[in-house]
C-alpha positions in Angstrom: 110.6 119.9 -73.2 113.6 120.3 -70.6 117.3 120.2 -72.3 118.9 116.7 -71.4 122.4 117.1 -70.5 124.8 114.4 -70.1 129.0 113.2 -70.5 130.4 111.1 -72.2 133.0 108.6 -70.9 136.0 107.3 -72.6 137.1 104.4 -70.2 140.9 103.6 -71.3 143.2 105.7 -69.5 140.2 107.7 -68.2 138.5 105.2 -65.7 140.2 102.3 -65.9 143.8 102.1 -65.5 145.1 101.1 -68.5 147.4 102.9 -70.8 150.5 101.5 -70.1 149.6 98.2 -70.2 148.5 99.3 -74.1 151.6 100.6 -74.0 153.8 97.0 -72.9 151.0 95.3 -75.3 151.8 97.1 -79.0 155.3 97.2 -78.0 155.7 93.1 -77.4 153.4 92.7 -80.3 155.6 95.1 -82.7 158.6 93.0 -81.6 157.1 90.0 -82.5 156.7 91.5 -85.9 160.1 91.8 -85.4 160.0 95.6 -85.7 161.6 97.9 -82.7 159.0 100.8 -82.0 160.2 102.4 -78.5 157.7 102.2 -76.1 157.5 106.1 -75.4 156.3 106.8 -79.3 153.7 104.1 -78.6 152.3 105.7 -75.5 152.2 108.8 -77.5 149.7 107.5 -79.8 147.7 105.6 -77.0 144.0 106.7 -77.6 144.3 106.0 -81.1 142.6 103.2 -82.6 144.5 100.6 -84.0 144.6 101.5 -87.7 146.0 105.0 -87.3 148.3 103.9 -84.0 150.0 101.9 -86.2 150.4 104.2 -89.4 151.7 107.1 -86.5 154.2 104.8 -84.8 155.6 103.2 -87.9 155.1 106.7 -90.0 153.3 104.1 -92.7 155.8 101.5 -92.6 153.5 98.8 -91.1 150.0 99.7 -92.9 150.0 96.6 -94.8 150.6 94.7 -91.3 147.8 96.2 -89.1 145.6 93.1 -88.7 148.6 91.6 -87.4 149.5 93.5 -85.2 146.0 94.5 -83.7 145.7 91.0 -83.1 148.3 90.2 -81.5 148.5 93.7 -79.7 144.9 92.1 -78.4 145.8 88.7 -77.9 148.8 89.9 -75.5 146.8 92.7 -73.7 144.3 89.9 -72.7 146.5 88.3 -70.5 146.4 91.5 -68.2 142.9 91.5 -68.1 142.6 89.6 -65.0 144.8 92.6 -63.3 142.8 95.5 -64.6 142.0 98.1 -61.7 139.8 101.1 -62.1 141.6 104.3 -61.4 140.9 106.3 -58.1 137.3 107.7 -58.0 136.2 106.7 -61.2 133.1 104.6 -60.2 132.3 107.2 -57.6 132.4 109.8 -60.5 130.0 107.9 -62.8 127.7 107.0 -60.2 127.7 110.9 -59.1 127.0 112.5 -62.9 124.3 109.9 -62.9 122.5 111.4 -59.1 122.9 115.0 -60.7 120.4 113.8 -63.6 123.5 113.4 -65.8 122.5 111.1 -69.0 126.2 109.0 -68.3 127.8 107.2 -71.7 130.5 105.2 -72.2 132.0 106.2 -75.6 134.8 103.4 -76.0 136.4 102.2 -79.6 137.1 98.9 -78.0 136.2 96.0 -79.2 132.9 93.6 -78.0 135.1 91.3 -75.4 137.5 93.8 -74.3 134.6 96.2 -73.6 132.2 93.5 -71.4 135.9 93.1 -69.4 136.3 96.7 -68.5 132.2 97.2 -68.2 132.7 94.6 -65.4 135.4 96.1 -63.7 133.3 99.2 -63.5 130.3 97.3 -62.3 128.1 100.1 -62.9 125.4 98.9 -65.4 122.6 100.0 -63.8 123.5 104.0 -64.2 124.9 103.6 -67.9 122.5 105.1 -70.2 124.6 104.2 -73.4 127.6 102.6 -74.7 129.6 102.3 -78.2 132.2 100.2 -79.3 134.7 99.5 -81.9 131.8 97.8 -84.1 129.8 101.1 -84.1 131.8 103.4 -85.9 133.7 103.0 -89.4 137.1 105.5 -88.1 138.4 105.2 -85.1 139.8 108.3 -82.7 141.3 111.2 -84.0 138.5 110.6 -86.5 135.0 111.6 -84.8 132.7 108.7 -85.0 132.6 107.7 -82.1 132.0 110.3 -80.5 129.3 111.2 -82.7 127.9 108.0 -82.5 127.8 108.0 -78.7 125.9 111.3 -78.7 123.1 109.9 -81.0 122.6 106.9 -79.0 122.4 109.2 -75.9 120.0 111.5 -77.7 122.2 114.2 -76.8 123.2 117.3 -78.7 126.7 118.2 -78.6 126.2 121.7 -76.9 124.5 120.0 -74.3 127.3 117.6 -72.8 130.8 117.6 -72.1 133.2 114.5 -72.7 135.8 113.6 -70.5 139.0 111.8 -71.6 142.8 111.0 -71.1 144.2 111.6 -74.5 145.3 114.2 -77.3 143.3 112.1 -79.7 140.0 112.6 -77.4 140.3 116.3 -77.4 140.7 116.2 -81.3 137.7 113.8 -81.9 135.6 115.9 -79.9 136.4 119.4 -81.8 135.3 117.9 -85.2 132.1 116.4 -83.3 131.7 120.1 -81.7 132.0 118.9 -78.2 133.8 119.9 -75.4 136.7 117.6 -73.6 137.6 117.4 -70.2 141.0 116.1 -70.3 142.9 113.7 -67.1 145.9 112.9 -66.7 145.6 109.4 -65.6 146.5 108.1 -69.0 149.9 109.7 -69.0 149.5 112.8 -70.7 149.9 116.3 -69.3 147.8 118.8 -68.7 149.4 121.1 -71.0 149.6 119.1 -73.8 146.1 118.3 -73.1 145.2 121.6 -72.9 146.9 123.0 -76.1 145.2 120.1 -77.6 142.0 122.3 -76.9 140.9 120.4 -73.8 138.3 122.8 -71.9 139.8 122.4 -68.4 142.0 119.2 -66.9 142.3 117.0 -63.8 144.8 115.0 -62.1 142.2 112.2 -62.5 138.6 110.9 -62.1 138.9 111.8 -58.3 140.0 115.1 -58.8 136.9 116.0 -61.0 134.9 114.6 -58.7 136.2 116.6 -55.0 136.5 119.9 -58.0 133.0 118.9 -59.9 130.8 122.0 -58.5 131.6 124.5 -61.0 133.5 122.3 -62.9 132.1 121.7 -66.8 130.2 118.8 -66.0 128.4 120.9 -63.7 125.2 122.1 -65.5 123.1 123.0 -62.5 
């Protein structure tokens, strides 16, 4: 039987432009909690889910408060989702693992409706093999579940793919999962901090993998 190989997406921050938006969306929803958390901490900790974003920003502070803030980080970031805009080359990138023989995954922590929003925007159903979401995994990013969860559904073994994301917290899920991260910059983060985070290589963003993706890690020919 042939090895399947395959990537795994994370889409905030990684395909679809997003971050900052998180970012404005926490921060309006902390100060209507009527607590001041600065807006660069926040982005910081983008990538996180919820539960530990809030218990990083607030160093604890807020843990009793976490429903409430999640819901109204979510009820807030809704009103930008008529905006949303994927980031340059990103559909092009998907569609292209997908030609190579790639098994393609979307390995999100969002939730169920935010999820079908960004799934539209990247209009690419037809080429996604798999897809998680918030409701498939128990711990959220740093925490590995995802990740792990993606790969099962994919039938893929961890040696034999390569995930690709925007964030600190991506590079550290994947290491407890035993995967290798490709890390972008597109969410804000740099490409050292990515790669001190243990991120195998990094781009500029999805378009930059794609014009570098011949002998690049996603390149298993």
């Amino acid at each position: 039987m042939s090895v399947r190989h395959g990537v795994l997406f994370d889409i905030d921050g990684t395909l679809v432009d997003t971050s900052y938006l998180h970012t404005v969306s926490w921060w309006q929803a902390f100060r209507q909690a009527g607590m001041d958390v600065s807006m660069a901490r926040i982005h910081r900790a983008i990538g996180m889910g919820g539960d530990h974003l809030v218990h990083e920003v607030t160093d604890g502070a807020a843990d009793d408060r976490t429903e409430q803030l999640t819901l109204g980080h979510d009820a807030l970031y809704s009103a930008h989702w008529p905006a949303l805009r994927l980031l340059p080359g990103a559909r092009e990138l998907v569609l292209h693992c997908h030609q190579a023989g790639l098994v393609t995954v979307l390995a999100s922590s969002a939730n169920s409706a935010e999820l079908d929003v960004l799934t539209r925007v990247l209009n690419l159903d037809d080429v996604i093999d798999a897809a998680t979401g918030s409701a498939d995994a128990d711990s959220s990013k740093p925490d590995p579940d995802i990740v792990q969860v993606a790969l099962d559904k994919a039938g893929l073994q961890p040696e034999n793919a390569v995930f690709v994301g925007d964030a600190v917290w991506d590079v550290q899920a994947c290491a407890k999962a035993g995967l290798r991260c490709v890390g972008l910059e597109s969410g804000g983060t740099s490409a050292a901090e990515l790669l001190e985070a243990g991120a195998v290589q990094t781009y500029r963003d999805p378009a930059d993998l794609l014009a570098r993706f011949a002998g690049s890690p996603l390149d298993f020919s």
